[in-house]
RODRENKE-497113 format. One record per atom (N, C-alpha, C): residue number from 1; residue in one letter; z, y negated, x negated. Coordinates in Angstrom, 3 decimals. Atoms other than C-alpha are relative to their C-alpha. Example, Ala and Ser with C-alpha at 12.3 -4.5 7.8 and 13.67 -1.06 7.14 Angstrom:
<gutis>
+-----+------+----------+----------+----------+
! seq ! type !       c3 !       c2 !       c1 !
+-----+------+----------+----------+----------+
!   1 !    a !    0.000 !    1.190 !   -0.890 !
!   1 !    a !    7.800 !    4.500 !  -12.300 !
!   1 !    a !    0.000 !   -1.200 !   -0.900 !
!   2 !    s !   -0.060 !    1.190 !    0.820 !
!   2 !    s !    7.140 !    1.060 !  -13.670 !
!   2 !    s !    0.730 !   -1.090 !    0.770 !
+-----+------+----------+----------+----------+
</gutis>
This chain:
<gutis>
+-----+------+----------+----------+----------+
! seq ! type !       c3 !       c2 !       c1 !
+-----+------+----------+----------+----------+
!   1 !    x !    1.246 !    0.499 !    0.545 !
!   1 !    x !   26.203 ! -152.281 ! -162.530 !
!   1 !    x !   -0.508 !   -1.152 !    0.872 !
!   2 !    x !    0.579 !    1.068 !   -0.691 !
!   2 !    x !   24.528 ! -155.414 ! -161.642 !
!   2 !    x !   -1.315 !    0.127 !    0.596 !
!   3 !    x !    1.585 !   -0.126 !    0.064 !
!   3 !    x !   21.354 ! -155.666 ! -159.900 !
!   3 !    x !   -1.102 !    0.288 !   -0.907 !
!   4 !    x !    0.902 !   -0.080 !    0.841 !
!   4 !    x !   18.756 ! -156.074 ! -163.206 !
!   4 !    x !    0.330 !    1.944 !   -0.642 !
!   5 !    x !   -0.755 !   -1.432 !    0.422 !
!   5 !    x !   21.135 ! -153.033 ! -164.363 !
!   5 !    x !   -0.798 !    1.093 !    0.625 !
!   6 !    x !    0.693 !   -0.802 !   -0.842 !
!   6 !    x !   19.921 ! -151.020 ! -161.470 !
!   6 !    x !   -1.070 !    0.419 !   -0.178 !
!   7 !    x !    2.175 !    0.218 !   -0.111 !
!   7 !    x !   16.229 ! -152.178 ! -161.365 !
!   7 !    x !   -0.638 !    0.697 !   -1.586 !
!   8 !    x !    0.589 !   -0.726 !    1.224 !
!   8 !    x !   16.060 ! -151.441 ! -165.385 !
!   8 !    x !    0.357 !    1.671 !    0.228 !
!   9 !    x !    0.096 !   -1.246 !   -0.006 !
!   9 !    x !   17.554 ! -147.969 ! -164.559 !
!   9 !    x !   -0.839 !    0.817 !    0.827 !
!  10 !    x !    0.560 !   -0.185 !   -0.926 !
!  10 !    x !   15.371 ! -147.242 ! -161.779 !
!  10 !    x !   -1.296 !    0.269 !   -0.730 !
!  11 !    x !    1.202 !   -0.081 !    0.523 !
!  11 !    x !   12.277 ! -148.069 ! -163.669 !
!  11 !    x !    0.257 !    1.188 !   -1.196 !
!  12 !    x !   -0.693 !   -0.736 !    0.919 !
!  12 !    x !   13.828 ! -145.838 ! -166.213 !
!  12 !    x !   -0.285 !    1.551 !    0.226 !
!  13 !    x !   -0.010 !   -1.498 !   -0.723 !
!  13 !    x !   14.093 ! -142.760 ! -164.302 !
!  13 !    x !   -1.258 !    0.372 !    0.448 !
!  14 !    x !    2.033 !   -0.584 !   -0.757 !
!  14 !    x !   10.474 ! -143.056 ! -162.546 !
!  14 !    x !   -0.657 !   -0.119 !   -1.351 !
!  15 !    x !   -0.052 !   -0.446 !    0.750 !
!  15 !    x !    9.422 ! -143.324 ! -166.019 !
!  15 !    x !    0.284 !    1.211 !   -0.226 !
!  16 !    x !   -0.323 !   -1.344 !   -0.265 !
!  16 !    x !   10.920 ! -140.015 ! -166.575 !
!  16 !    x !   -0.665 !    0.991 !    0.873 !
!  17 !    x !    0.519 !   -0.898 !   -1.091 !
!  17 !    x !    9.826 ! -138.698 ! -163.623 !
!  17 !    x !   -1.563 !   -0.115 !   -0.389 !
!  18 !    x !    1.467 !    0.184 !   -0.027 !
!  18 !    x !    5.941 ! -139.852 ! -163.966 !
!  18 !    x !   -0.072 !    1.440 !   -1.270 !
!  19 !    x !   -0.113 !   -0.679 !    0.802 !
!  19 !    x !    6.263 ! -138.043 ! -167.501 !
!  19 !    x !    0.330 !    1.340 !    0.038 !
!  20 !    x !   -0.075 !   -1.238 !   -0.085 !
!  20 !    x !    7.909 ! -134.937 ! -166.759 !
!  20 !    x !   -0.748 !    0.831 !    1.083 !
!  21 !    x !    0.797 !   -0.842 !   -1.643 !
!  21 !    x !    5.688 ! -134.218 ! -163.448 !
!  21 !    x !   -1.629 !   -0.114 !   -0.706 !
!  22 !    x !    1.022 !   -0.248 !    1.289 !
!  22 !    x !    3.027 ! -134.627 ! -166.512 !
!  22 !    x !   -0.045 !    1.329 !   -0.849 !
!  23 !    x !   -0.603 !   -1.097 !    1.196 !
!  23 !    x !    4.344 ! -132.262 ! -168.424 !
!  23 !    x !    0.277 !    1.427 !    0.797 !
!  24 !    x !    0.068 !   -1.663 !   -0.810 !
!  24 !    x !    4.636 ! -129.537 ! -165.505 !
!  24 !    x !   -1.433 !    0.239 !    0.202 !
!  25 !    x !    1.760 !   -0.718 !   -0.065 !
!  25 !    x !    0.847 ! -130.070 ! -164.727 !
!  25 !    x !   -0.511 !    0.625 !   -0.976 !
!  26 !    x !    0.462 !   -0.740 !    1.102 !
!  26 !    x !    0.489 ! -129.160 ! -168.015 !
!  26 !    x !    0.613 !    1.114 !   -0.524 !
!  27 !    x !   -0.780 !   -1.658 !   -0.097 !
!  27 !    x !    2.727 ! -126.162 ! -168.261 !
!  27 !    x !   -0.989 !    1.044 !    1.249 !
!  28 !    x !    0.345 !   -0.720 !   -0.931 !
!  28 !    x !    1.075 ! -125.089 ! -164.949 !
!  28 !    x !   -1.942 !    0.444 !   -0.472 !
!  29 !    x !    1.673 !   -0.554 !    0.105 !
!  29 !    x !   -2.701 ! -125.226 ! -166.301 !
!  29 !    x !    0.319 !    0.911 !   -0.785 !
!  30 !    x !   -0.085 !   -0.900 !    1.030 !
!  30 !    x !   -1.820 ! -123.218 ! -169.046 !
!  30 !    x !    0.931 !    1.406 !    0.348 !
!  31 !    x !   -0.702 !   -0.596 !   -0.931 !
!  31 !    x !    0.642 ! -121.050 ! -166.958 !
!  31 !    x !    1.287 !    0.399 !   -0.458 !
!  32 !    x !   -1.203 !    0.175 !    0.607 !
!  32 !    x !    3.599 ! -122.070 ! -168.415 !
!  32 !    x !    1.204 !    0.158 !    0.932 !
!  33 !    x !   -0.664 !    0.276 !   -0.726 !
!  33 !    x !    6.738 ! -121.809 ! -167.175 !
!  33 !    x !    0.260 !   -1.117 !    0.615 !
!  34 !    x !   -0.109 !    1.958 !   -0.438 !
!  34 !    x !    7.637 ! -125.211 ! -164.767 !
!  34 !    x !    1.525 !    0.237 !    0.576 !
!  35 !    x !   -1.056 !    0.208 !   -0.523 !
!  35 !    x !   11.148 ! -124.085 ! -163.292 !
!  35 !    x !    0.854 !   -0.912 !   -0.242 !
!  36 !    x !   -0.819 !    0.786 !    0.604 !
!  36 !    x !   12.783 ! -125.834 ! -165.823 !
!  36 !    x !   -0.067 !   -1.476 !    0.170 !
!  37 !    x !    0.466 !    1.943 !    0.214 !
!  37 !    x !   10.453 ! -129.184 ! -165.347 !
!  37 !    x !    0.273 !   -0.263 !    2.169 !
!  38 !    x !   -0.096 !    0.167 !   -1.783 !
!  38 !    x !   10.916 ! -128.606 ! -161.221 !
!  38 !    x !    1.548 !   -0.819 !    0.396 !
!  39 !    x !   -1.049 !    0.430 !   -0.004 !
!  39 !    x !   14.552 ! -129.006 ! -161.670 !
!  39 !    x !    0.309 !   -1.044 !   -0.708 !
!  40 !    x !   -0.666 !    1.281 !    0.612 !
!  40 !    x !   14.878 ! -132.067 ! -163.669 !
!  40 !    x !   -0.885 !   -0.777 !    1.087 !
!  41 !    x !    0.465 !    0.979 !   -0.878 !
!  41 !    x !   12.300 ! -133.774 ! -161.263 !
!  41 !    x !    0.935 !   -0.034 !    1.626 !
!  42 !    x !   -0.521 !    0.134 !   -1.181 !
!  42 !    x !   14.229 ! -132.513 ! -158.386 !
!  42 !    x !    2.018 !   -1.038 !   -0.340 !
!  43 !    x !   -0.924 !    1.256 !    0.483 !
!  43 !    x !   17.633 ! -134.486 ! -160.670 !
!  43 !    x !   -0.282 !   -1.133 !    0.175 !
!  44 !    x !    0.327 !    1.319 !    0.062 !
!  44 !    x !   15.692 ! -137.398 ! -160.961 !
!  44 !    x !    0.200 !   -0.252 !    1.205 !
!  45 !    x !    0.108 !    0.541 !   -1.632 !
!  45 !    x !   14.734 ! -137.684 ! -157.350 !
!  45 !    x !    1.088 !   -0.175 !    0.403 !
!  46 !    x !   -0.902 !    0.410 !   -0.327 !
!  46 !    x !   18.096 ! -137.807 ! -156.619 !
!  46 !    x !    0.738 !   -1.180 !   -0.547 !
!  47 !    x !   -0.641 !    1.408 !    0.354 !
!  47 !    x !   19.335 ! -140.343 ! -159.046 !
!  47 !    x !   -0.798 !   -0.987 !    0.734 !
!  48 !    x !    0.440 !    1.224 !   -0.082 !
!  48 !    x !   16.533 ! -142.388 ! -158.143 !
!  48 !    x !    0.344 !   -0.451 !    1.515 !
!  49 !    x !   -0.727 !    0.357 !   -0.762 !
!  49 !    x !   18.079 ! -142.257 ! -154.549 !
!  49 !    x !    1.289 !   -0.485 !    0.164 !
!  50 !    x !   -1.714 !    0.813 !    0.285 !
!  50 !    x !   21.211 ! -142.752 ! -155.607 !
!  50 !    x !   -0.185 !   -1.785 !   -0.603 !
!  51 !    x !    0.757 !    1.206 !    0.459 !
!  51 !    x !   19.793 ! -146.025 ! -157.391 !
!  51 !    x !   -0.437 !   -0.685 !    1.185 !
!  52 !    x !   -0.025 !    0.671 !   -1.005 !
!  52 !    x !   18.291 ! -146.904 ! -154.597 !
!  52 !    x !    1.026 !   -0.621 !    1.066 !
!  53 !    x !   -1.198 !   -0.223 !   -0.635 !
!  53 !    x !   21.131 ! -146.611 ! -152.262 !
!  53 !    x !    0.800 !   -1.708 !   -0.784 !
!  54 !    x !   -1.211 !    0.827 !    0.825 !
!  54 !    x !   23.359 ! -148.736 ! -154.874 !
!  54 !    x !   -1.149 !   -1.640 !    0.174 !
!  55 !    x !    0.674 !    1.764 !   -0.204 !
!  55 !    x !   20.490 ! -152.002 ! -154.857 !
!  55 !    x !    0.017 !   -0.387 !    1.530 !
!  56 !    x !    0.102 !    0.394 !   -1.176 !
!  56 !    x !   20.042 ! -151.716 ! -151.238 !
!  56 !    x !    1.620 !   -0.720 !    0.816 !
!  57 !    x !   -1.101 !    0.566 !   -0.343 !
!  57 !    x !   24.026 ! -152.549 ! -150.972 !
!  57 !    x !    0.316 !   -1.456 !   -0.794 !
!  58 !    x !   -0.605 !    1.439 !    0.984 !
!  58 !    x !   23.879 ! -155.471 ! -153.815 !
!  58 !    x !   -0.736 !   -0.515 !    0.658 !
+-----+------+----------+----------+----------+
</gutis>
């Protein structure tokens, strides 16, 4: 992937992330389950290091 590649996937994922760490506060007021939304934020966080990682070498 090229740089812009990156940067659009990046924004991509924190997207994602903003949204689903939305979507647990709101499982949690209501006292929803969140395991399920814990573990995709704790996925993201990693792509978005991995992402990182990959621009900081281009």
């Amino acid at each position: 992937m090229n740089k812009q590649a990156l940067e659009a996937k990046l924004d991509e994922l924190k997207s994602d992330y903003v949204r689903i760490q939305s979507d647990m506060d709101k499982l949690e007021y209501v006292r929803g389950r969140v395991s399920s939304a814990e573990e995709q934020l704790i996925r993201l966080e990693k792509e978005i290091a991995e992402i990182r990682e990959r621009l900081d070498e281009a």
